[in-house]
PDB file of N, CA, C and O in Angstrom, chain B, residues numbered from 101:
ATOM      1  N   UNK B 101       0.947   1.629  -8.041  1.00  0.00           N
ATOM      2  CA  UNK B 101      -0.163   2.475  -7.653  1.00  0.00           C
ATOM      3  C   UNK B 101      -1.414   1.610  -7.526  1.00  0.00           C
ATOM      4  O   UNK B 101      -1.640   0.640  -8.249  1.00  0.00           O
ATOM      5  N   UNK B 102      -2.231   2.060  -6.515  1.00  0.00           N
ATOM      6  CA  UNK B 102      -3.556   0.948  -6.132  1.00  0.00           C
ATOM      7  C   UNK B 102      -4.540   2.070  -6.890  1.00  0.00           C
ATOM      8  O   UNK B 102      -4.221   3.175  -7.329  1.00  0.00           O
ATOM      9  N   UNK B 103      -5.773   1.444  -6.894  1.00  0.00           N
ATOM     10  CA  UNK B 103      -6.682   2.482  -7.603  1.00  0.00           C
ATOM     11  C   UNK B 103      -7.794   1.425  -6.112  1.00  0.00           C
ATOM     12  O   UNK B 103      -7.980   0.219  -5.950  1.00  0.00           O
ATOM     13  N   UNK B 104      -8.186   2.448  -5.469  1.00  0.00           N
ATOM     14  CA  UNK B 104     -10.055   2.350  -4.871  1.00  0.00           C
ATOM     15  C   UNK B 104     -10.807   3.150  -5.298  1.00  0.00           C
ATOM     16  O   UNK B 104     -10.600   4.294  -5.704  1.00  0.00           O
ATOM     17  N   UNK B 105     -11.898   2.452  -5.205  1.00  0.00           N
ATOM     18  CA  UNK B 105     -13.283   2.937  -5.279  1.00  0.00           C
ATOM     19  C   UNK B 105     -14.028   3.138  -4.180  1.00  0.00           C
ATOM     20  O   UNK B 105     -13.855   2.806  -3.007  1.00  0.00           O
ATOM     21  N   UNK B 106     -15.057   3.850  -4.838  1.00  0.00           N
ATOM     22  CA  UNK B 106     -15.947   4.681  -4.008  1.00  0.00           C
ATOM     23  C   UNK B 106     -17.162   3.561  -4.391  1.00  0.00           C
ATOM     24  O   UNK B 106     -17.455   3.310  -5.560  1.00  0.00           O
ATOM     25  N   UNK B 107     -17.912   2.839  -3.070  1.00  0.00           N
ATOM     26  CA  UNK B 107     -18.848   2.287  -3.361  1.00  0.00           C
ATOM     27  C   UNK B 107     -20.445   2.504  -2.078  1.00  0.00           C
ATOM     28  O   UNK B 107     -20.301   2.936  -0.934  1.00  0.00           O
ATOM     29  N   UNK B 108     -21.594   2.148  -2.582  1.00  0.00           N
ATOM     30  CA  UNK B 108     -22.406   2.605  -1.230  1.00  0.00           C
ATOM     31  C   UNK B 108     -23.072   1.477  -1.121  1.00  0.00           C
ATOM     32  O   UNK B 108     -23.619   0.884  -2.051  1.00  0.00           O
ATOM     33  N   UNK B 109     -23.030   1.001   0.537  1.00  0.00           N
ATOM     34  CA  UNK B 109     -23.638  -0.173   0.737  1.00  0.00           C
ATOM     35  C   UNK B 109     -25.181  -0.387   0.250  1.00  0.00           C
ATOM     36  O   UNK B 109     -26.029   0.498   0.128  1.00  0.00           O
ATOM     37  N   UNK B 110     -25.281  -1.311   0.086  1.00  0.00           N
ATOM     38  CA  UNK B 110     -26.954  -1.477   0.295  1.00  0.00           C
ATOM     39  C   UNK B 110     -27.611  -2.208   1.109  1.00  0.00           C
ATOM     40  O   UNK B 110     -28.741  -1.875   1.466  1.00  0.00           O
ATOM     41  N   UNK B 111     -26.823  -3.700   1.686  1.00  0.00           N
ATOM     42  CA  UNK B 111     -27.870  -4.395   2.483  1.00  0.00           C
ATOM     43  C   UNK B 111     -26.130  -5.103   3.034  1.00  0.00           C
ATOM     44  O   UNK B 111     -25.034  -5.210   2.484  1.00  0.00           O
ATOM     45  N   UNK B 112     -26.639  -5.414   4.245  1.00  0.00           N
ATOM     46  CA  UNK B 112     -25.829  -6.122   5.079  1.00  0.00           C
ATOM     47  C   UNK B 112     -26.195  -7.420   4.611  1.00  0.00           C
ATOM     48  O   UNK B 112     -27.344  -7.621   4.217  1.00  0.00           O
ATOM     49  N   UNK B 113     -25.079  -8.585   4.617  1.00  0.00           N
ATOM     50  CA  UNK B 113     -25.441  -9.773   4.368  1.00  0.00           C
ATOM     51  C   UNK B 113     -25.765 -10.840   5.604  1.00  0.00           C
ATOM     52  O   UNK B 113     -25.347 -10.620   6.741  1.00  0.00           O
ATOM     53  N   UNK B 114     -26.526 -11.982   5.281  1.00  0.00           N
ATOM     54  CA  UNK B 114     -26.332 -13.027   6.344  1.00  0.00           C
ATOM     55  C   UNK B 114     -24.743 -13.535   6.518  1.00  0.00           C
ATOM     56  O   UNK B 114     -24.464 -13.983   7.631  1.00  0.00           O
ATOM     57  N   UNK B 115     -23.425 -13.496   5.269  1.00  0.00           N
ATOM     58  CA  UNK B 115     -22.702 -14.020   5.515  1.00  0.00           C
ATOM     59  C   UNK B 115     -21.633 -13.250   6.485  1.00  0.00           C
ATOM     60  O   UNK B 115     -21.451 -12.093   6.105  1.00  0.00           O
ATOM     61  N   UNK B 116     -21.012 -13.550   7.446  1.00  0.00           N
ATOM     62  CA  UNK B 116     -19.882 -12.799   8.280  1.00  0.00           C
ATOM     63  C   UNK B 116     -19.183 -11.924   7.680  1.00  0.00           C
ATOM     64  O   UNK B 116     -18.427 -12.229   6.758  1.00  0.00           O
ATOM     65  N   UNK B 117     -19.359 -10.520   8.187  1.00  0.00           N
ATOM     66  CA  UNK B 117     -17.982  -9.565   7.185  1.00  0.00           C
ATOM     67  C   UNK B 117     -18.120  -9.189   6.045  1.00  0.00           C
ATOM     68  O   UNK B 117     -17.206  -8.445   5.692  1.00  0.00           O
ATOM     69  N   UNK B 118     -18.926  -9.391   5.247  1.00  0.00           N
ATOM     70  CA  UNK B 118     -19.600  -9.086   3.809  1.00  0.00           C
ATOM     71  C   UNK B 118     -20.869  -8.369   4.149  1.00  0.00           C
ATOM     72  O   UNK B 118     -21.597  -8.583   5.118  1.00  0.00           O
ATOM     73  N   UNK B 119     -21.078  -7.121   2.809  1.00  0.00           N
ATOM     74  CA  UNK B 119     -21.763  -5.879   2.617  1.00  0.00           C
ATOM     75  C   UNK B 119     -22.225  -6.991   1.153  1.00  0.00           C
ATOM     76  O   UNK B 119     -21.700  -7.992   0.667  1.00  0.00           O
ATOM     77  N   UNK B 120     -23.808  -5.958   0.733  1.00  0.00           N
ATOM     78  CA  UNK B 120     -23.412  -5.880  -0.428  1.00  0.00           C
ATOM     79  C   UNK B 120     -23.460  -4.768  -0.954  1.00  0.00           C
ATOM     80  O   UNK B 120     -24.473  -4.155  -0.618  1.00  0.00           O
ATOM     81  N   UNK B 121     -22.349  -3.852  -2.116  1.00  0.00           N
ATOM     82  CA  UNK B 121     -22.331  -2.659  -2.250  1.00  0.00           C
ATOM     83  C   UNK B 121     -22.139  -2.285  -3.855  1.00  0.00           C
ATOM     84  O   UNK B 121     -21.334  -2.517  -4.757  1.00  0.00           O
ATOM     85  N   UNK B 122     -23.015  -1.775  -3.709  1.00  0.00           N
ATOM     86  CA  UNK B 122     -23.198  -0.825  -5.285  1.00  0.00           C
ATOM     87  C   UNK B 122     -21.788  -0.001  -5.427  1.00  0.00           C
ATOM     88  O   UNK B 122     -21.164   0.615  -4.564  1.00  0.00           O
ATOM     89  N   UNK B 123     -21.420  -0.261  -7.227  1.00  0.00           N
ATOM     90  CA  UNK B 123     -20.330   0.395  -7.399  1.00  0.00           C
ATOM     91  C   UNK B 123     -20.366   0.547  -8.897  1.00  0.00           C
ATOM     92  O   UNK B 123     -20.552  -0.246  -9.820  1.00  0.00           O
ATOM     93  N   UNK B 124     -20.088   2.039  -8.810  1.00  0.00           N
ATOM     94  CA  UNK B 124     -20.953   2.017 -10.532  1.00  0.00           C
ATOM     95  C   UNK B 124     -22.241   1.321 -10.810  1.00  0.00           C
ATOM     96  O   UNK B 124     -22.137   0.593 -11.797  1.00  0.00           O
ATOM     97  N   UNK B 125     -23.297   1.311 -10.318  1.00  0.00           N
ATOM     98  CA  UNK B 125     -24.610   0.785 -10.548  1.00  0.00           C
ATOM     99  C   UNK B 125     -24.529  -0.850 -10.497  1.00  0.00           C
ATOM    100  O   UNK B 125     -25.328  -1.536 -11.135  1.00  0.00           O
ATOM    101  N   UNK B 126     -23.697  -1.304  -9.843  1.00  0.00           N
ATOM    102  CA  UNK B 126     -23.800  -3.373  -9.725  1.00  0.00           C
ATOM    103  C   UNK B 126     -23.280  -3.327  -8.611  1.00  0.00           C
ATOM    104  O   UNK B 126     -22.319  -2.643  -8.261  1.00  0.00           O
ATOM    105  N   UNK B 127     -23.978  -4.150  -7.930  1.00  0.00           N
ATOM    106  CA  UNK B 127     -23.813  -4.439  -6.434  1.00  0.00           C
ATOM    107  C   UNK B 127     -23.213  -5.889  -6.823  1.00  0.00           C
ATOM    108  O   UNK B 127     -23.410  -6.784  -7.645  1.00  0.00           O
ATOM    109  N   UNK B 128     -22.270  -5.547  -5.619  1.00  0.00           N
ATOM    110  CA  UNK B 128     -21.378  -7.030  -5.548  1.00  0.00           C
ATOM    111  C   UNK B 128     -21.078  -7.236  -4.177  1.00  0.00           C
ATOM    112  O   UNK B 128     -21.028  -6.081  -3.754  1.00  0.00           O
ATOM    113  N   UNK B 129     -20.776  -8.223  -2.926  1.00  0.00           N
ATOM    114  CA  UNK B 129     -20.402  -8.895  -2.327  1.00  0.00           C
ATOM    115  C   UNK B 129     -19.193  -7.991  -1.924  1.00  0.00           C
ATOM    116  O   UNK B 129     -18.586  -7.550  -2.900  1.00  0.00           O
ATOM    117  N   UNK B 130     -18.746  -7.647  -0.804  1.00  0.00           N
ATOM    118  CA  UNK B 130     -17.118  -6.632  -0.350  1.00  0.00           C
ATOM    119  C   UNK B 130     -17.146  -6.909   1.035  1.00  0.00           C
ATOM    120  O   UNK B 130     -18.109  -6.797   1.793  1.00  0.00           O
ATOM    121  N   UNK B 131     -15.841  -7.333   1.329  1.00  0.00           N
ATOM    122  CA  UNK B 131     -15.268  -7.705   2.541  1.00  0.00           C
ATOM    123  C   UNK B 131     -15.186  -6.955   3.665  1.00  0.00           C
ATOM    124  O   UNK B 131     -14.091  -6.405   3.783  1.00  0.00           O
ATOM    125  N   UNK B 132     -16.098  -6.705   4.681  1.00  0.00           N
ATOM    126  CA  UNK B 132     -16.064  -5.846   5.173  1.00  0.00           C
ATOM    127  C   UNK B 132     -15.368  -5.957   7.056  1.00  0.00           C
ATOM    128  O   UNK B 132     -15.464  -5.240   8.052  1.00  0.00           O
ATOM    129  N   UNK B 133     -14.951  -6.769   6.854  1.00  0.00           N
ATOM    130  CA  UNK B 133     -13.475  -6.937   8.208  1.00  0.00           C
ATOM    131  C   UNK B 133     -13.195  -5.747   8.731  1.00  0.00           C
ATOM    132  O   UNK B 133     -13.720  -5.268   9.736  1.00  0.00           O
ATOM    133  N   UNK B 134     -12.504  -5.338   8.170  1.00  0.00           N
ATOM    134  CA  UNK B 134     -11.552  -4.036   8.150  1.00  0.00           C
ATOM    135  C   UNK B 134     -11.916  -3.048   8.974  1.00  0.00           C
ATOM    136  O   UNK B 134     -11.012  -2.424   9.530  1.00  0.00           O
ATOM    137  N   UNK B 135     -13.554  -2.624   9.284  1.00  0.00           N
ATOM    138  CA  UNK B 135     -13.963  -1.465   9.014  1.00  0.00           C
ATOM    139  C   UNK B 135     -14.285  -1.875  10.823  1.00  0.00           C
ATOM    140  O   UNK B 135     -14.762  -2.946  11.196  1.00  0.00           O
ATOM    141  N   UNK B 136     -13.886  -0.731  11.730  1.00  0.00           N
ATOM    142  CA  UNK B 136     -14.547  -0.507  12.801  1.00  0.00           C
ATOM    143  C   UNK B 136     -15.667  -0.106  12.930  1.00  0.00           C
ATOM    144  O   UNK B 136     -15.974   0.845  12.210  1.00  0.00           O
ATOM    145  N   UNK B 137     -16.832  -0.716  13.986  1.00  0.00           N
ATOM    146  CA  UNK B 137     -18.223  -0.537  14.439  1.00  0.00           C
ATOM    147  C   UNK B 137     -18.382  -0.786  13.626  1.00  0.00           C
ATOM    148  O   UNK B 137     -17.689  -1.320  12.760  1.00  0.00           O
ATOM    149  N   UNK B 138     -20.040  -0.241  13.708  1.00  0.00           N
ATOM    150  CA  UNK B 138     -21.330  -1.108  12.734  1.00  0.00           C
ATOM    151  C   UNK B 138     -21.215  -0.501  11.376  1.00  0.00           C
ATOM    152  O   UNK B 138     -20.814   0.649  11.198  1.00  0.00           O
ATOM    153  N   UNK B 139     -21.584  -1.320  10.415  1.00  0.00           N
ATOM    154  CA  UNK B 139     -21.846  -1.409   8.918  1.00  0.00           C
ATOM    155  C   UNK B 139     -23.238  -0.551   8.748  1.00  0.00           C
ATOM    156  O   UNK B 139     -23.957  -1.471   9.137  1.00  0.00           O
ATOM    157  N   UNK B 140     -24.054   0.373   8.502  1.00  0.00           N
ATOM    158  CA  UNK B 140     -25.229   0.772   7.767  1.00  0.00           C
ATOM    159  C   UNK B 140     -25.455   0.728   6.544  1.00  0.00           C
ATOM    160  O   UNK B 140     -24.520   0.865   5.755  1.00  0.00           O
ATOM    161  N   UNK B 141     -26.780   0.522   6.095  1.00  0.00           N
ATOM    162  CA  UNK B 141     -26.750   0.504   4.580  1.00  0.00           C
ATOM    163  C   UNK B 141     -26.955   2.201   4.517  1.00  0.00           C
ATOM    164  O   UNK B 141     -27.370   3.010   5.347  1.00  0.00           O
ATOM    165  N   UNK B 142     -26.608   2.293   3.537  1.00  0.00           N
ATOM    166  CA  UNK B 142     -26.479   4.065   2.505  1.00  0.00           C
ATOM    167  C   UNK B 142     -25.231   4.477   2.821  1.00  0.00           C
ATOM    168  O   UNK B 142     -24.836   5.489   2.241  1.00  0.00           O
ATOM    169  N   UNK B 143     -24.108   3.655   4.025  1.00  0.00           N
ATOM    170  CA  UNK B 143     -23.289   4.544   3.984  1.00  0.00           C
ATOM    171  C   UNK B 143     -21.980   4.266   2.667  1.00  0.00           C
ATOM    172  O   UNK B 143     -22.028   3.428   1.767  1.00  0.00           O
ATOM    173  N   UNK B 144     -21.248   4.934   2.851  1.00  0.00           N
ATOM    174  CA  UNK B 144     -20.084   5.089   1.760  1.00  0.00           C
ATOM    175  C   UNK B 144     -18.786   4.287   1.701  1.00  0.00           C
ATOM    176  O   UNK B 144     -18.613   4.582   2.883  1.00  0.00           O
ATOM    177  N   UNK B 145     -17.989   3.737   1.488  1.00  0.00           N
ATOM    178  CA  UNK B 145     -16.331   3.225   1.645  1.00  0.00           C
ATOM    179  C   UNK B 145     -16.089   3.347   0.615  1.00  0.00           C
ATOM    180  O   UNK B 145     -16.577   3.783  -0.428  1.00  0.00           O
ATOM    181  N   UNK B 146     -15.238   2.905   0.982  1.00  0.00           N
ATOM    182  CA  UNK B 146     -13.511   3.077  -0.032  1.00  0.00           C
ATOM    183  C   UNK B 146     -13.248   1.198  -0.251  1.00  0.00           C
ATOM    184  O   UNK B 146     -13.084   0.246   0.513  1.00  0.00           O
ATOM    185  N   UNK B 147     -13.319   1.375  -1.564  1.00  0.00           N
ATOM    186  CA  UNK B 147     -13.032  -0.895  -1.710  1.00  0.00           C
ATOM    187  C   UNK B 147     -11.490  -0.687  -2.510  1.00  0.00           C
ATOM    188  O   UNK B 147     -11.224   0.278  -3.226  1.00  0.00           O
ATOM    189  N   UNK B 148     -10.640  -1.729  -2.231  1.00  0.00           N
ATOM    190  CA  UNK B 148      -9.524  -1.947  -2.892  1.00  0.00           C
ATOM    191  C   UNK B 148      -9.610  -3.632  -3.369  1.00  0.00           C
ATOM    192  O   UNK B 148      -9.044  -4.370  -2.563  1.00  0.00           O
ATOM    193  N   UNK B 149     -10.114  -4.196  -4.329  1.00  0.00           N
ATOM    194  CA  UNK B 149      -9.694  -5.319  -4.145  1.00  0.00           C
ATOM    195  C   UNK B 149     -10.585  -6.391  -3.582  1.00  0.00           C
ATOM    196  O   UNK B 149     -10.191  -7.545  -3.414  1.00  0.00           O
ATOM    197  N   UNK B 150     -11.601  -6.043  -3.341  1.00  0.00           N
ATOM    198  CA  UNK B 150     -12.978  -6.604  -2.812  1.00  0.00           C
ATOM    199  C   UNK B 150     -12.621  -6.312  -1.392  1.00  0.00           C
ATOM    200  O   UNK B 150     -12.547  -7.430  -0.880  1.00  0.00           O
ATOM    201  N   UNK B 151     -12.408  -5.585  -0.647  1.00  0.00           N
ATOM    202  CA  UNK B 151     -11.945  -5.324   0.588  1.00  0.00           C
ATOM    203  C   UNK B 151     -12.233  -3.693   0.794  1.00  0.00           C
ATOM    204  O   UNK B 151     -11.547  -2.867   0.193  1.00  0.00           O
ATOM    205  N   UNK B 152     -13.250  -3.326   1.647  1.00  0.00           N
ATOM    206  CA  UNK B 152     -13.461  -1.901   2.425  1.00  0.00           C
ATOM    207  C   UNK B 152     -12.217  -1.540   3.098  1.00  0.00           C
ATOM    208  O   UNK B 152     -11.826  -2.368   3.920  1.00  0.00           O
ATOM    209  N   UNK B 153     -11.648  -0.700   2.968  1.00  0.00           N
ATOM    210  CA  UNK B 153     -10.919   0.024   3.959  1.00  0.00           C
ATOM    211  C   UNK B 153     -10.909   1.197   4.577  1.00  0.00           C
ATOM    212  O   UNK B 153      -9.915   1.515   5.229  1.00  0.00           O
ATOM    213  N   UNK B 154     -12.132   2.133   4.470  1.00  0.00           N
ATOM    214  CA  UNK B 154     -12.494   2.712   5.499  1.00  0.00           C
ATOM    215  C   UNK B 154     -13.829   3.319   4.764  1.00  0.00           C
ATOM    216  O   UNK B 154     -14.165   2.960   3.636  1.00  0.00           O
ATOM    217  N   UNK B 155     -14.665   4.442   5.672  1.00  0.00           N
ATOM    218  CA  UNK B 155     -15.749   5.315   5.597  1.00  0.00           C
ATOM    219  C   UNK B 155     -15.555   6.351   4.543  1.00  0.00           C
ATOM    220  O   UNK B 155     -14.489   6.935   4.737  1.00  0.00           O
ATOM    221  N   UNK B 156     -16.332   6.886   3.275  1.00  0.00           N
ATOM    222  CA  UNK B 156     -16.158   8.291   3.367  1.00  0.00           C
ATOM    223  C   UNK B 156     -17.701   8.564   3.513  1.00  0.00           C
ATOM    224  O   UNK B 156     -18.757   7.933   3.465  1.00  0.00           O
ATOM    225  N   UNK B 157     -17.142  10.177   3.772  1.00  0.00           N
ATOM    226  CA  UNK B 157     -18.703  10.970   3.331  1.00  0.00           C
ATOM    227  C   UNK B 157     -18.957  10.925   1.305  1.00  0.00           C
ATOM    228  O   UNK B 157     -18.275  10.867   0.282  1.00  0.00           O
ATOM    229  N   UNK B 158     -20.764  11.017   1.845  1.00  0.00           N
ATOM    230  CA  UNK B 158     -20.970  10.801  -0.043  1.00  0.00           C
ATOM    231  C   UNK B 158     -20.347  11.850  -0.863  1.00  0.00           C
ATOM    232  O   UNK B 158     -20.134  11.723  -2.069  1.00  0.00           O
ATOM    233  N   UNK B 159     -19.919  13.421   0.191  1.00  0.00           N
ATOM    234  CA  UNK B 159     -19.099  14.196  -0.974  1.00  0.00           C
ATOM    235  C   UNK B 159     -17.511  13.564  -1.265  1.00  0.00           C
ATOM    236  O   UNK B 159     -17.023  13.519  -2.394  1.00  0.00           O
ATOM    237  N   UNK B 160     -17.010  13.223  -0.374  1.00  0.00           N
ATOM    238  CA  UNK B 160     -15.983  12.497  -0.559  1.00  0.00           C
ATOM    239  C   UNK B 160     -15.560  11.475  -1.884  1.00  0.00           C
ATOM    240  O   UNK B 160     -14.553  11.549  -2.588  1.00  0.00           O
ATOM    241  N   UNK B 161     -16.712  10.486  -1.963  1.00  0.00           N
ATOM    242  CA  UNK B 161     -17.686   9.767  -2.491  1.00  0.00           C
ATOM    243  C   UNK B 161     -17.403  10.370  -3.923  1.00  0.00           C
ATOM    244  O   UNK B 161     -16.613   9.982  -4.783  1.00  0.00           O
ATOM    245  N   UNK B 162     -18.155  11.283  -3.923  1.00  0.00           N
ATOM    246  CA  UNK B 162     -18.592  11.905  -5.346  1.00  0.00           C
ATOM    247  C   UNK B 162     -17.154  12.470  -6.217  1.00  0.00           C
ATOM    248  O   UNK B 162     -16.677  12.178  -7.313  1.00  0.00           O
ATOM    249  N   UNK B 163     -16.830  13.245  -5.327  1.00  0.00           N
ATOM    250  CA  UNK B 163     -15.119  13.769  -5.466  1.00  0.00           C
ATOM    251  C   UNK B 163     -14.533  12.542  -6.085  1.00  0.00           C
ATOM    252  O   UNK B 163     -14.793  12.491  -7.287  1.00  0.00           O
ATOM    253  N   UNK B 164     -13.896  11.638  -5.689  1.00  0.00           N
ATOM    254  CA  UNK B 164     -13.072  10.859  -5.979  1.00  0.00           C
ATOM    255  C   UNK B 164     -13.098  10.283  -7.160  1.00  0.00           C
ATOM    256  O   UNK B 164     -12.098   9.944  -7.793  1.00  0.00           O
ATOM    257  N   UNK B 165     -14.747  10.093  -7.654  1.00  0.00           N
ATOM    258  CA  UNK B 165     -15.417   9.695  -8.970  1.00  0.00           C
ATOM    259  C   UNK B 165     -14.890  10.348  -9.722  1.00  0.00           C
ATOM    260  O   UNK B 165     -14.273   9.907 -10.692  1.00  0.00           O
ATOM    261  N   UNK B 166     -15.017  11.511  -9.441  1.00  0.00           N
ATOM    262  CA  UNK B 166     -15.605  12.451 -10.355  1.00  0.00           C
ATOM    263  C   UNK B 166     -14.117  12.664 -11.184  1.00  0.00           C
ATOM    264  O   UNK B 166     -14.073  12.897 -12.392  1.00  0.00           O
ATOM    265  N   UNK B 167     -13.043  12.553 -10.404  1.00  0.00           N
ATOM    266  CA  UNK B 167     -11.477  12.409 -10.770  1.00  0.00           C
ATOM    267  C   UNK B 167     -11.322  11.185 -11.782  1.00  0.00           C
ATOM    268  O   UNK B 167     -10.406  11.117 -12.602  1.00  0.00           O
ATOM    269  N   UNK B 168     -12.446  10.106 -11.613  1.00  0.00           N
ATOM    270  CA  UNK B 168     -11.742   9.106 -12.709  1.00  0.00           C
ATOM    271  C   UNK B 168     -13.202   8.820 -13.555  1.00  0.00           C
ATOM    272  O   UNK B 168     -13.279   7.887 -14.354  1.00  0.00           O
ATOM    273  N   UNK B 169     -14.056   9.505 -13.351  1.00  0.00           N
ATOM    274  CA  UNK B 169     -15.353   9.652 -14.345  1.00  0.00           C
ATOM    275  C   UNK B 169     -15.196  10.792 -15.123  1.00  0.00           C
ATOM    276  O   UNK B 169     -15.087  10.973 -16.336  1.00  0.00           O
ATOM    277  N   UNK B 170     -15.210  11.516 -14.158  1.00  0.00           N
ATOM    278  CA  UNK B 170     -15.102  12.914 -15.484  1.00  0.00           C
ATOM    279  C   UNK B 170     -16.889  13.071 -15.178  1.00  0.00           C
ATOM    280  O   UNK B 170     -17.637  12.443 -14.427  1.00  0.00           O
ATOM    281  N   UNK B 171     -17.156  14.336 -16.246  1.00  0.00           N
ATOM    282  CA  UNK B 171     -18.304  14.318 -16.192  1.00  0.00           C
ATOM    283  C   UNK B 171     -20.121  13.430 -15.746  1.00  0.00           C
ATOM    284  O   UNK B 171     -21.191  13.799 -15.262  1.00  0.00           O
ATOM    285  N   UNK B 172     -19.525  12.143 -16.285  1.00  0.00           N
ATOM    286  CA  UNK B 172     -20.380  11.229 -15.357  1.00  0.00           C
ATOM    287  C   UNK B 172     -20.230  10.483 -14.345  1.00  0.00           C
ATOM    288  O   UNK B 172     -20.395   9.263 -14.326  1.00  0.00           O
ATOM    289  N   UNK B 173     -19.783  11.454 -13.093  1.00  0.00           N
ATOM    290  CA  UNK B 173     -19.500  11.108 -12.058  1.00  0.00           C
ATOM    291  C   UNK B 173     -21.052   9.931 -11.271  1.00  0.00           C
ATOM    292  O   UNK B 173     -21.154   8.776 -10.855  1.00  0.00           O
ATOM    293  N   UNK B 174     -21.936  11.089 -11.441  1.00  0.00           N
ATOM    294  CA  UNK B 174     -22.956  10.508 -10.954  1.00  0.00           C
ATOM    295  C   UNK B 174     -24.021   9.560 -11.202  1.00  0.00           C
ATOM    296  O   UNK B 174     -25.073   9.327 -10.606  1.00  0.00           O
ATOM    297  N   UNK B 175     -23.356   8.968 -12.462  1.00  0.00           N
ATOM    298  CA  UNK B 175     -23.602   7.362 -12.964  1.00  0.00           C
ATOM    299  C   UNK B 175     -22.739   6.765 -12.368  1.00  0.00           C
ATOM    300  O   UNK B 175     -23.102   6.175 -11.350  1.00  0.00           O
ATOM    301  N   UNK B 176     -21.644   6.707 -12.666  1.00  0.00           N
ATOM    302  CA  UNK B 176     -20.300   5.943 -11.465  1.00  0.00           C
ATOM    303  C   UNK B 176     -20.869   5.424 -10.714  1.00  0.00           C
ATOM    304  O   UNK B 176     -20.963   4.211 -10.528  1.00  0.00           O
ATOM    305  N   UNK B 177     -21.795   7.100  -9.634  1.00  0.00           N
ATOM    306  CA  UNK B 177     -21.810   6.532  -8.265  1.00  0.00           C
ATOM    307  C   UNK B 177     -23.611   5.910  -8.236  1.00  0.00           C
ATOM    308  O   UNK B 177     -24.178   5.516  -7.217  1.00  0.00           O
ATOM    309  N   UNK B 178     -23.942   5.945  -8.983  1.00  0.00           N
ATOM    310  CA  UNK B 178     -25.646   5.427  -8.936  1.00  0.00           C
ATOM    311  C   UNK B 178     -26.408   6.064  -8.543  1.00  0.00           C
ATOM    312  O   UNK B 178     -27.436   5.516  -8.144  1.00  0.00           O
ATOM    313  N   UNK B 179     -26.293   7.489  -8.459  1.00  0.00           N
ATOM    314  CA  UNK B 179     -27.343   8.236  -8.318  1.00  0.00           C
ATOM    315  C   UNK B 179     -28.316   8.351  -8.372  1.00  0.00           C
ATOM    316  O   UNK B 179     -28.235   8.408  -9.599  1.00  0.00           O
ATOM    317  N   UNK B 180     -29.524   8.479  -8.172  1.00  0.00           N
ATOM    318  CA  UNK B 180     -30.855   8.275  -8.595  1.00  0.00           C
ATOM    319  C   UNK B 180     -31.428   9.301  -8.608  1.00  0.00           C
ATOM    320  O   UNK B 180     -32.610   9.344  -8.950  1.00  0.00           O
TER     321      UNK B 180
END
């Protein structure tokens, strides 16, 4: 069984193919190849492994947390 996460970009990098994306409140470096068209910051993916593999919406997002947070889903996801 794989486990992904729900992470939200924040800034596109200078380096090729790399995001950097908040996940659980720490932004880290994620491979972003995978993903057809353009990258925006605020939007949402799915990481396996340091690797995006596709879009969700932030309810999507929140949902998925919320299955392996439990009640503090919305620390997970960095809510503000």
């Amino acid at each position: 069984m794989c486990l992904g996460l729900a992470g939200r970009v924040v800034a596109l990098t200078t380096e090729p193919d790399l995001a950097d994306v908040q996940v659980a409140g720490v932004v880290r470096p994620i491979n972003v190849a995978l993903l057809d068209g353009v990258l925006e910051p605020g939007e949402w993916i799915l990481i396996h492994s340091g690797f995006a593999l596709e879009r969700m919406s932030a309810q999507e997002a929140h949902d998925a947390m919320a299955v392996l947070g439990g009640p503090g889903a919305d620390e997970l996801l960095g809510d503000d």
